[in-house]
C-alpha positions in Angstrom: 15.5 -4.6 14.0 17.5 -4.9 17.1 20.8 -7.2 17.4 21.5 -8.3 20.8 24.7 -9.5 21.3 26.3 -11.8 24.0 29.3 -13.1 25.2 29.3 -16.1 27.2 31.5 -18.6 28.7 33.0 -21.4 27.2 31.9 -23.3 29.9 28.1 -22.4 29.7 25.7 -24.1 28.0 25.6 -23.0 24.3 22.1 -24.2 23.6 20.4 -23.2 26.8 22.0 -19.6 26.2 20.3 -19.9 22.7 16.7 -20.7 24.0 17.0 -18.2 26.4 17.8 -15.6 24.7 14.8 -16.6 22.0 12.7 -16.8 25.1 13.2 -13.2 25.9 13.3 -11.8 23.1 9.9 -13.4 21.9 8.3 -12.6 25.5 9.0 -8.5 24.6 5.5 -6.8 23.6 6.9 -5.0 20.8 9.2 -8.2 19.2 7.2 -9.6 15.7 7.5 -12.3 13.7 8.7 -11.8 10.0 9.3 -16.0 9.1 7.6 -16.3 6.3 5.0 -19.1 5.9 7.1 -21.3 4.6 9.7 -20.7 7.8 7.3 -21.2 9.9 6.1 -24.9 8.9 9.6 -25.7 8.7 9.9 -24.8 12.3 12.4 -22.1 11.5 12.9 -20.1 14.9 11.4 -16.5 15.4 14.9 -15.3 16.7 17.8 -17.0 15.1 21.0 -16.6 17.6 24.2 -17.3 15.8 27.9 -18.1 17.2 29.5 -15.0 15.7 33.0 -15.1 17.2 35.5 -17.0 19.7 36.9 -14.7 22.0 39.6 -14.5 24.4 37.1 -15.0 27.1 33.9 -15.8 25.7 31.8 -17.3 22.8 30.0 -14.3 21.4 26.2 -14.7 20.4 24.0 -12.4 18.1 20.8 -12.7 17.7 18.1 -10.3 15.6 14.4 -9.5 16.9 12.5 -7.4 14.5 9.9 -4.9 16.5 6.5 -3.1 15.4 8.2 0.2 15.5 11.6 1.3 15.4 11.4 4.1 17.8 11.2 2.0 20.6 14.1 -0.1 19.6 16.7 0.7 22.5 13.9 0.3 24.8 13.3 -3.2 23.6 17.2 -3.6 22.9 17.8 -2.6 27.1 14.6 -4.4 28.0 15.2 -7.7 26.2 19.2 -7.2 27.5 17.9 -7.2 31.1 15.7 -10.4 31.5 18.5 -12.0 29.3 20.9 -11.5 32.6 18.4 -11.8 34.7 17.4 -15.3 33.3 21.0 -15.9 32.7 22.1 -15.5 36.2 18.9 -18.0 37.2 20.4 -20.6 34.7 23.8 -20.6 35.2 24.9 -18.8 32.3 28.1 -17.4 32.9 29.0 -14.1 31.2 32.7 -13.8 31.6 35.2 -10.5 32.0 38.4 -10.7 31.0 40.9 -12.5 33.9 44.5 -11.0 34.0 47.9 -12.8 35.1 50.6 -10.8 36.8 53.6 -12.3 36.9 56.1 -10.2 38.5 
């Protein structure tokens, strides 16, 4: 299993965020599906992404994609990482750094 994990802004959309990053995460060749039966008539998502945190800057995301085989797990992890940015920038999903005020 890989956890990818996220920070956006609070500004973003939350939900878009969410499908995208169940998008690409599904999309990777190596990602499988382990819902059981049951999970899957229910219309339980493949990749569940939960709000973990509220951060000084950002609402933090985690999400876990289970793969065929482990050994390729930071490939997938960096690979999945990647179209998530790429798909975020496309969607206007902010992912904030910290902003600093210096008040002399």
């Amino acid at each position: 299993m890989s956890v990818i994990e996220i920070g956006i802004s609070y500004d973003s959309d939350l939900e878009l965020a969410t499908a995208i990053i169940q998008e690409e995460s599904v999309k990777h060749p190596i990602c499988i599906d382990v819902r059981t039966k049951k999970e899957i008539e229910d219309g339980d998502p493949q990749v569940i992404v939960r709000v973990m945190s509220f951060g000084d800057f950002s609402v933090n995301l985690r999400a876990s994609v289970w793969m065929k085989n482990p050994e390729f797990g930071r490939k997938m992890h960096s690979d999945i990482n990647t179209a998530i940015k790429k798909r975020f920038d496309m969607e206007g999903i902010e992912i904030p750094f910290p902003y600093r005020t210096i008040v002399f």
